[in-house]
Residue frames relative to the residue before (quaternion, step in Angstrom):
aa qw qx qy qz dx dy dz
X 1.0000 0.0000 0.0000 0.0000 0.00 0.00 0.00
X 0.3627 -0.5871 0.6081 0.3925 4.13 -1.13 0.91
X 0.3715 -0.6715 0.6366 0.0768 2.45 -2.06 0.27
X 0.0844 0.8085 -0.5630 -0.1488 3.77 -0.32 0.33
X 0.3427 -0.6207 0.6723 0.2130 3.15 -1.77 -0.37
X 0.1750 0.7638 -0.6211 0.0131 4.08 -0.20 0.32
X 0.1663 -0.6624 0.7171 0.1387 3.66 -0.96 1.36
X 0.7968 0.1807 -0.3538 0.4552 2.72 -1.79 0.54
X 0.2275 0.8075 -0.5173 0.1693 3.95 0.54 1.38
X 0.7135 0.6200 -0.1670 0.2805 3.39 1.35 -0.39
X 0.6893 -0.1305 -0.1577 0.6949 3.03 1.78 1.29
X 0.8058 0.1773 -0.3792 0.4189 3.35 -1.72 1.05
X 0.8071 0.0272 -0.0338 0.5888 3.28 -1.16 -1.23
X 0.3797 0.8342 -0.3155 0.2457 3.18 0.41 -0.84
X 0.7825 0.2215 0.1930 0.5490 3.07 -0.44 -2.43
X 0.4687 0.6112 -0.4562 0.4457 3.54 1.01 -0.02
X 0.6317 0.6569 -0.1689 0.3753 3.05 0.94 -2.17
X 0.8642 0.3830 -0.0850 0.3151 3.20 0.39 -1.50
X 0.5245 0.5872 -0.2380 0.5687 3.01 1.74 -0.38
X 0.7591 0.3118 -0.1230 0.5581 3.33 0.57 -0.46
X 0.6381 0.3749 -0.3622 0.5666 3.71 0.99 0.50
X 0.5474 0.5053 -0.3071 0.5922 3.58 1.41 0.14
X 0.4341 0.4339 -0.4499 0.6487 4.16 1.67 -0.57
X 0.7612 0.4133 -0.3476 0.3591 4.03 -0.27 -1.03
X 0.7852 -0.3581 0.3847 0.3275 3.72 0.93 0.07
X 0.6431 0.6059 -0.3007 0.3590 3.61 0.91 -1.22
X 0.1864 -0.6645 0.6557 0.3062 3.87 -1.30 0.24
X 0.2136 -0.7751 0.5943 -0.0192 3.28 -0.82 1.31
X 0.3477 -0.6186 0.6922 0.1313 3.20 -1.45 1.40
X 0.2630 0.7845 -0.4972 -0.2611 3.08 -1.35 0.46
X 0.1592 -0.8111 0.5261 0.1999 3.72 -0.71 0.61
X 0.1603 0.6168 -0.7703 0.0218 3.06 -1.79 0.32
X 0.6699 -0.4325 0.4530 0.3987 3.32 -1.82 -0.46
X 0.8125 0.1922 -0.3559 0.4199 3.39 0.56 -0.34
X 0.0435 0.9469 -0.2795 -0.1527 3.30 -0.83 0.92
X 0.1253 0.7741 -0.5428 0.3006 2.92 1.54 1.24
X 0.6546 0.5465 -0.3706 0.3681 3.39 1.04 -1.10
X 0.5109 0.7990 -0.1772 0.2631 3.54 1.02 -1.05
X 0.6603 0.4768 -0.0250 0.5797 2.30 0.76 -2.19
X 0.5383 0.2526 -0.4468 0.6684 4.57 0.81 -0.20
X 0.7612 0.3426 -0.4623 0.2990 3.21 -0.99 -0.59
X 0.7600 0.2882 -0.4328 0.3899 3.87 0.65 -0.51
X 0.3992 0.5449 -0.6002 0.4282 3.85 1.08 0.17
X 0.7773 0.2864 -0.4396 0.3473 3.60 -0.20 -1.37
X 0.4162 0.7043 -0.5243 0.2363 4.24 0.21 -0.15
X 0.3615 -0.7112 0.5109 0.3200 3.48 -0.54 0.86
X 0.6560 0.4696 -0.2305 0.5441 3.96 1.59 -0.59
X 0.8063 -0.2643 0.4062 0.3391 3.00 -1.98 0.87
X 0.0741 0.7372 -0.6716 -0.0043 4.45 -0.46 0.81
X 0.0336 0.6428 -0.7653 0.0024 3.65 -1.24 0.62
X 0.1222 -0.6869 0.7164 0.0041 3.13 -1.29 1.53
X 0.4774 -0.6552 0.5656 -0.1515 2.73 -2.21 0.63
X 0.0728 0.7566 -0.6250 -0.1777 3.84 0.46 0.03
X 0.2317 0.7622 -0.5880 0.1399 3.64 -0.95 0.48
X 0.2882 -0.7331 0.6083 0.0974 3.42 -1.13 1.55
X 0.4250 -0.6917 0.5279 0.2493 3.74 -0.49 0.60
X 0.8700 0.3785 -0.1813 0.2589 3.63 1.29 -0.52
X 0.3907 0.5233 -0.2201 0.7246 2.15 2.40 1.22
X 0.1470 -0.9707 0.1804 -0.0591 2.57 1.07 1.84
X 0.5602 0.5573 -0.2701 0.5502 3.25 1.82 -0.56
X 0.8629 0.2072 -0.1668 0.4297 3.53 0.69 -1.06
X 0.4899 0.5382 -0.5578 0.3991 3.02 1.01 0.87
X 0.5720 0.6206 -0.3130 0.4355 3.48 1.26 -0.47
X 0.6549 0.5778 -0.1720 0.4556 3.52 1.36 -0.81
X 0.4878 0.6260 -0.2327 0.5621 3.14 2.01 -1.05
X 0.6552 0.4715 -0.3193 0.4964 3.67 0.27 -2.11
X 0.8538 0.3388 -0.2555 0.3018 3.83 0.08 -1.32
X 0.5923 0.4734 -0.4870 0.4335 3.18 1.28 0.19
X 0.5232 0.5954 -0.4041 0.4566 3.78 0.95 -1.11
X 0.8115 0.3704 -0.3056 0.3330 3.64 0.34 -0.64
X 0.5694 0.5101 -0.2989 0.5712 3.43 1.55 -0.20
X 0.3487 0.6550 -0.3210 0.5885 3.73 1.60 0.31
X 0.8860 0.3576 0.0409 0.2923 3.05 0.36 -1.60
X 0.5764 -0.6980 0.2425 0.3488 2.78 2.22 -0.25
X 0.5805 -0.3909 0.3424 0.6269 3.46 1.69 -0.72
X 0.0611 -0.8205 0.5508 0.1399 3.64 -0.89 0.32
X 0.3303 -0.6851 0.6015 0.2443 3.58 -0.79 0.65
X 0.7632 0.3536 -0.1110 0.5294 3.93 -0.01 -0.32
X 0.3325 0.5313 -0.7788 0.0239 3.58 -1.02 0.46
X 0.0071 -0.6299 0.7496 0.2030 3.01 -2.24 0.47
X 0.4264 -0.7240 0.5294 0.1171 2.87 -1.64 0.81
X 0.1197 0.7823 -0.5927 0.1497 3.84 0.21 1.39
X 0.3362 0.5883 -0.6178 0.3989 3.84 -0.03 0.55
X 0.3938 0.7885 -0.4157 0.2245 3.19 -0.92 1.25
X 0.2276 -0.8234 0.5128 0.0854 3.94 0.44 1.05
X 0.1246 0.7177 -0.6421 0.2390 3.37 -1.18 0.84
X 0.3647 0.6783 -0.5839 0.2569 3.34 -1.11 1.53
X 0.6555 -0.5544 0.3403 0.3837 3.37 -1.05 1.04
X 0.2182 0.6320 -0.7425 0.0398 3.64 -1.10 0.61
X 0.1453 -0.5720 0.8053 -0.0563 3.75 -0.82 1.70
X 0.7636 0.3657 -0.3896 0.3625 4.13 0.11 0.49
X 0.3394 -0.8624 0.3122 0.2088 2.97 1.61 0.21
X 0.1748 -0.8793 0.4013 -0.1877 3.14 1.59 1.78
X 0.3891 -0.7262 0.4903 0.2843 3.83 0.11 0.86
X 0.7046 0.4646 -0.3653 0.3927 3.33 0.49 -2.01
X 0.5777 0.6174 -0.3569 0.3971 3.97 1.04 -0.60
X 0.7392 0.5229 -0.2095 0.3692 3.07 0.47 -1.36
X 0.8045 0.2608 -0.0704 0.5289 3.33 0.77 -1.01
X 0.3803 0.4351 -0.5987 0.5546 3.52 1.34 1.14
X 0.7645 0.4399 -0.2343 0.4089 3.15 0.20 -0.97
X 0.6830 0.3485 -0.3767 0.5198 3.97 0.89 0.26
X 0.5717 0.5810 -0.3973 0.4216 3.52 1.38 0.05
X 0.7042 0.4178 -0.3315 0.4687 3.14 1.17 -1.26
X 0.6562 0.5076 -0.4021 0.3873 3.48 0.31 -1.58
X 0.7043 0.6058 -0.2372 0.2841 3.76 0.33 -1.93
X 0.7003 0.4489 -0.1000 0.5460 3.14 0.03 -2.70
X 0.8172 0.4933 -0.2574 0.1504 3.17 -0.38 -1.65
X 0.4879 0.7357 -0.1101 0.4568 2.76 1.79 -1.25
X 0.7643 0.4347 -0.1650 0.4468 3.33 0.32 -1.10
X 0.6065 0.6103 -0.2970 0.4141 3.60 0.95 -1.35
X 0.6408 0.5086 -0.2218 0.5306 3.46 1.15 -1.14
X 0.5732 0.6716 -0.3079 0.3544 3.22 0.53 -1.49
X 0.6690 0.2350 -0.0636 0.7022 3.91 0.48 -1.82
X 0.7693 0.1132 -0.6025 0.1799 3.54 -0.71 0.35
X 0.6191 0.4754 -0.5358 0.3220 3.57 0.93 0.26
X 0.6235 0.4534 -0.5060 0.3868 3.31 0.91 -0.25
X 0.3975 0.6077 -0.5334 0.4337 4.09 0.84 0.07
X 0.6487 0.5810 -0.2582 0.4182 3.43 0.60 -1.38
X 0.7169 0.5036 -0.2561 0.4085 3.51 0.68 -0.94
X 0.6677 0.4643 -0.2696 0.5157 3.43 1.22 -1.09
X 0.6363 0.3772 -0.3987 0.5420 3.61 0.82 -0.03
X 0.8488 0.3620 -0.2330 0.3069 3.39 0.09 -0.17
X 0.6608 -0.5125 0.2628 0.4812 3.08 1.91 0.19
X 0.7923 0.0728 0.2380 0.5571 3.71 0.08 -1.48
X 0.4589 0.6201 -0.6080 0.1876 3.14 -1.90 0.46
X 0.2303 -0.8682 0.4231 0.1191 3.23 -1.36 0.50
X 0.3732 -0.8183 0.3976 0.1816 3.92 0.05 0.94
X 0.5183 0.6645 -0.5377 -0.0260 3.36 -0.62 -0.21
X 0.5017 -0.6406 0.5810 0.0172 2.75 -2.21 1.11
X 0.2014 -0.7243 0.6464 0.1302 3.27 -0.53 1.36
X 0.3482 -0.6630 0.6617 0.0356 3.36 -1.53 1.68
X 0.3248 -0.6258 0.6540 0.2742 2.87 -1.42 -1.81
X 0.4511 -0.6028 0.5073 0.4192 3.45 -1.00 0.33
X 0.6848 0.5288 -0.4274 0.2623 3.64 0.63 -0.22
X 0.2614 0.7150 -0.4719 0.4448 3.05 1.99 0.63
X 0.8204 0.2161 -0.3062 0.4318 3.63 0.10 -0.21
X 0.6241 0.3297 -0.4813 0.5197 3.76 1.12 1.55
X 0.5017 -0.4912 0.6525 0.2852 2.74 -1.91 -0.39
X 0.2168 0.7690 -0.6006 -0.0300 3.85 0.84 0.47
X 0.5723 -0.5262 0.5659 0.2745 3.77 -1.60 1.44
X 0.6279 0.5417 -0.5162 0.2141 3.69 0.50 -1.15
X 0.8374 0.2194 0.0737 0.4951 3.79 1.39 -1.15
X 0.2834 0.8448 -0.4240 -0.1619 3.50 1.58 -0.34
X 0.5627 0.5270 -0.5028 0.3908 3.99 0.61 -0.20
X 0.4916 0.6256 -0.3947 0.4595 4.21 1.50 -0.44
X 0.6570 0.5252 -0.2943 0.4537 3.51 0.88 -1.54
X 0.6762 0.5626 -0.3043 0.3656 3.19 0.55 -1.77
X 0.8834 0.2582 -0.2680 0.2848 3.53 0.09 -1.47
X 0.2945 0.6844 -0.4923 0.4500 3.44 1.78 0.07
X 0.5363 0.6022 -0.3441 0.4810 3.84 0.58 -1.34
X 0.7388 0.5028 -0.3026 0.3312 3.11 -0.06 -2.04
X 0.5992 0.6128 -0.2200 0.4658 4.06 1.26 -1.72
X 0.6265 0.5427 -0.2325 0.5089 3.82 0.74 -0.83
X 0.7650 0.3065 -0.2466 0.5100 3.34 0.24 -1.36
X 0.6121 0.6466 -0.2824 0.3572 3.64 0.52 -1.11
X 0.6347 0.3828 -0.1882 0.6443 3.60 1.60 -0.98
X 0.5157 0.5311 -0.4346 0.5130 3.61 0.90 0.37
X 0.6318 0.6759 -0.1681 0.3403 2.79 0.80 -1.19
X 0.7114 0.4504 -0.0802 0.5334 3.21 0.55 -2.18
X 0.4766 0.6141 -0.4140 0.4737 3.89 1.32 -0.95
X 0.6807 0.5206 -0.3690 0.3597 3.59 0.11 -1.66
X 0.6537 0.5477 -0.3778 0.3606 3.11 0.39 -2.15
X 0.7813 0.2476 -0.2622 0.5095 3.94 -0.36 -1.32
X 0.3815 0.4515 -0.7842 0.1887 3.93 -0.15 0.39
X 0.8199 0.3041 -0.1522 0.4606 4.11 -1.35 -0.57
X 0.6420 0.4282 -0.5068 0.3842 3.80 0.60 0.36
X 0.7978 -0.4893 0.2366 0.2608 3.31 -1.16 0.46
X 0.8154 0.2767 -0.2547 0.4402 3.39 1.10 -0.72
X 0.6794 -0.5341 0.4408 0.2425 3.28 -1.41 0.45
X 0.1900 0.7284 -0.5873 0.2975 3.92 0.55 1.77
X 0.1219 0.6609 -0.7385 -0.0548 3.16 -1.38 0.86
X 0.4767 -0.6105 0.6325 -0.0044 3.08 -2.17 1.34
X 0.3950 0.7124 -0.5737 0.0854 3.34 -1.12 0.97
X 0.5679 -0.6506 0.5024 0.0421 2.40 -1.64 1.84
X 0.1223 -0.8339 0.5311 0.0877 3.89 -0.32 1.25
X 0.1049 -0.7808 0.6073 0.1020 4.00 -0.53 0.27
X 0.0208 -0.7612 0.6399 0.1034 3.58 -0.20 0.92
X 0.3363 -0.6157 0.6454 0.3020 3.40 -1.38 -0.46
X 0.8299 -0.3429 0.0406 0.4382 3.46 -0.60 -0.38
X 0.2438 -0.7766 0.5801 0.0306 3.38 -0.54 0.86
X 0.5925 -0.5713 0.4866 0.2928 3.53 -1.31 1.14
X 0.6266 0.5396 -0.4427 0.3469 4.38 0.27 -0.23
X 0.7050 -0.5316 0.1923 0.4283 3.37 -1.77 0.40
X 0.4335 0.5953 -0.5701 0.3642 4.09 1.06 0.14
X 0.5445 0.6190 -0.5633 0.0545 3.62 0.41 -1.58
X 0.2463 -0.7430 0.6160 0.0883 3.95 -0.86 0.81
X 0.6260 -0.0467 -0.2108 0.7494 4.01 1.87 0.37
X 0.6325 -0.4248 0.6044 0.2329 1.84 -2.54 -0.68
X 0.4433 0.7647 -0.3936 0.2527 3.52 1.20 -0.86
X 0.6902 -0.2434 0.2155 0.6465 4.23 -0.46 0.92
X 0.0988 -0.6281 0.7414 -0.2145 3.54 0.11 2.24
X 0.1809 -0.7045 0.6862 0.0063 3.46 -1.03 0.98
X 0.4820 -0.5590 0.5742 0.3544 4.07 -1.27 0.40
X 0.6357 -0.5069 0.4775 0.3331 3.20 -1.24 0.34
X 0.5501 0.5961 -0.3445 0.4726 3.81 1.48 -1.05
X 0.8890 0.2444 -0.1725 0.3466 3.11 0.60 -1.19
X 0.3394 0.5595 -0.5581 0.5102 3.69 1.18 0.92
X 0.6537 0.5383 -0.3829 0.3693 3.74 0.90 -1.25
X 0.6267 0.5492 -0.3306 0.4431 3.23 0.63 -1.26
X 0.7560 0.4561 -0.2627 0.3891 3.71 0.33 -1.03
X 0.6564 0.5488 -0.2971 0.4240 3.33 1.19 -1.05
X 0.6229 0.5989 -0.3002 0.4040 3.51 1.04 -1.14
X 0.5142 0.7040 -0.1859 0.4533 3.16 1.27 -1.35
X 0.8682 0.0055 -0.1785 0.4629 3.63 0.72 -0.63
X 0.4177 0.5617 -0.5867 0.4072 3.11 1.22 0.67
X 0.6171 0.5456 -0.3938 0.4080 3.76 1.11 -0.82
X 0.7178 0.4183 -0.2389 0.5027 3.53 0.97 -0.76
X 0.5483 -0.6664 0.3737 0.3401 3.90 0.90 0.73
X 0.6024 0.5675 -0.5303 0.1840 3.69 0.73 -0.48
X 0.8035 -0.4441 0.3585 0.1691 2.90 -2.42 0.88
X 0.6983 0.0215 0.1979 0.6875 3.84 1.06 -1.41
X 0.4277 0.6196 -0.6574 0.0307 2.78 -1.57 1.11
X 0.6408 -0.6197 0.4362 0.1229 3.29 -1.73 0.67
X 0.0900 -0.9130 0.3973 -0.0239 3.68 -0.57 0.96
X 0.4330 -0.2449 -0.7566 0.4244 1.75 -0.25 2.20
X 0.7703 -0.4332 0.2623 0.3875 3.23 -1.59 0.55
X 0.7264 0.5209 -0.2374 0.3802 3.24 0.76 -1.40
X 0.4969 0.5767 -0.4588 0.4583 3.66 1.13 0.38
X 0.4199 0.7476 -0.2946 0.4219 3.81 1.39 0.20
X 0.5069 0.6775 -0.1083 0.5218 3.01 2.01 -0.86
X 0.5685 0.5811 -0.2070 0.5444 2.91 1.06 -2.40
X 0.8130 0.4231 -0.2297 0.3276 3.37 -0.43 -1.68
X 0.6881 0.3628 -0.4439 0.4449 3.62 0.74 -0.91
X 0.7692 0.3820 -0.3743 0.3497 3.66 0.13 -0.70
X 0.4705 0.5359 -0.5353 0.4527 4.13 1.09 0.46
X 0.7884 0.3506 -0.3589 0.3559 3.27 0.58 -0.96
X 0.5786 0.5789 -0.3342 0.4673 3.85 1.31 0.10
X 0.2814 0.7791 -0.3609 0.4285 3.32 1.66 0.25
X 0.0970 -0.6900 0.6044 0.3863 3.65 -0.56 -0.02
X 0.7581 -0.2926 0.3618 0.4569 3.64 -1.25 0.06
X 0.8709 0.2475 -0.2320 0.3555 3.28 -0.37 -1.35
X 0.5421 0.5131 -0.4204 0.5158 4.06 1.43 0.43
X 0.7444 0.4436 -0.2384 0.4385 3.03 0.99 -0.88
X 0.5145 0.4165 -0.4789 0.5766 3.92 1.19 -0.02
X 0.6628 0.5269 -0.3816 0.3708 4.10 0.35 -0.66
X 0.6182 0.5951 -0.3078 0.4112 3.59 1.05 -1.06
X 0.9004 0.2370 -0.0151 0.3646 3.24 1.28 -1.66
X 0.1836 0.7880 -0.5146 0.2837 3.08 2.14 0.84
């Protein structure tokens, strides 16, 4: 039987994720900070649940957490990484800014290298990091959101590079949703359910690919921001 791991499992993309990788069969860690919620979501699972309390911005002991939950679990074939804060700040509210680059950014990463450590010892596995399309702006409404989305993209480029020519068998993918139905959503514009981002996302983690967009049709979105010149594309997204 696979195994995953899915931080941030205890509502939206998340709990979507996990719910629906427990229908395919999978035992599914899940961690977050809250874990009353957990603790329902891993009763109702028709699969084997191992929870986890685990703050991402507590960067040591969440890492100590992830590497113990997976040594629980026996090994894990799948982590995603969906923890992630996000909320307008047009005042450019520090205590905002720099929650939201700890969690998305810091937090991000800490996870990021020990599961990909985990993989290189064990042979195989597959990461992915849920971004955003607002990875490919600079949107004024949030710019430390945009940024550390960015930061999630490049970082899975990164982590991609690192395991080309080593021995085990790791793929990396970098997901870009657009709007999603949960408490971040920042529109309305092709709002997608959380079910159906999961469904799609799984989909290309299962299918190894490098980048993809959720829903698809945000591929569009993305090609015609980055064909933007700058100075339309800072006005659009002031």
């Amino acid at each position: 039987m696979e195994r995953a791991i899915v931080v941030g499992a205890s509502s939206g993309i998340g709990q979507a994720l996990a719910e629906l990788l427990a229908e395919r069969g999978y035992e599914v860690g899940l961690a977050a900070r809250r874990v009353e919620r957990l603790d329902a979501i891993g009763e109702s699972l028709p699969t084997k649940a191992y929870v986890a309390t685990l703050d991402v911005t507590d960067t040591e002991q969440a890492r100590e957490r992830f590497d113990a939950l997976v040594d629980a679990m026996g090994g894990v074939d799948l982590v995603v990484l969906s923890a992630g804060v996000g909320r307008p700040n047009p005042e450019l509210d520090w205590a905002v800014e720099g929650e939201t680059l700890a969690v998305n950014a810091q937090g991000f990463a800490a996870l990021a290298t020990t599961a990909m450590a985990t993989f290189d010892e064990q042979g195989h596995g597959t990461l992915v990091g849920i971004s955003s399309v607002a990875a490919l702006f600079g949107g004024g409404a949030s710019p430390a959101y945009s940024a550390s989305k960015a930061f999630v993209s490049n970082y899975c480029d990164g982590l991609r590079a690192w395991a080309t020519g080593r021995d085990a068998d790791v793929a990396v993918v970098d997901v870009k949703p657009g709007y999603v139905d949960t408490e971040m959503a920042f529109g309305d514009f092709w709002k997608a359910s959380p079910e159906t981002a999961a469904r799609q996302i799984l989909r290309a983690a299962e299918a190894g690919r490098r980048h993809a967009y959720v829903t698809r049709r945000w591929r569009l979105v993305g090609w015609l921001i980055r064909a933007m010149p700058h100075g339309l594309r800072e006005r659009v997204f002031s």
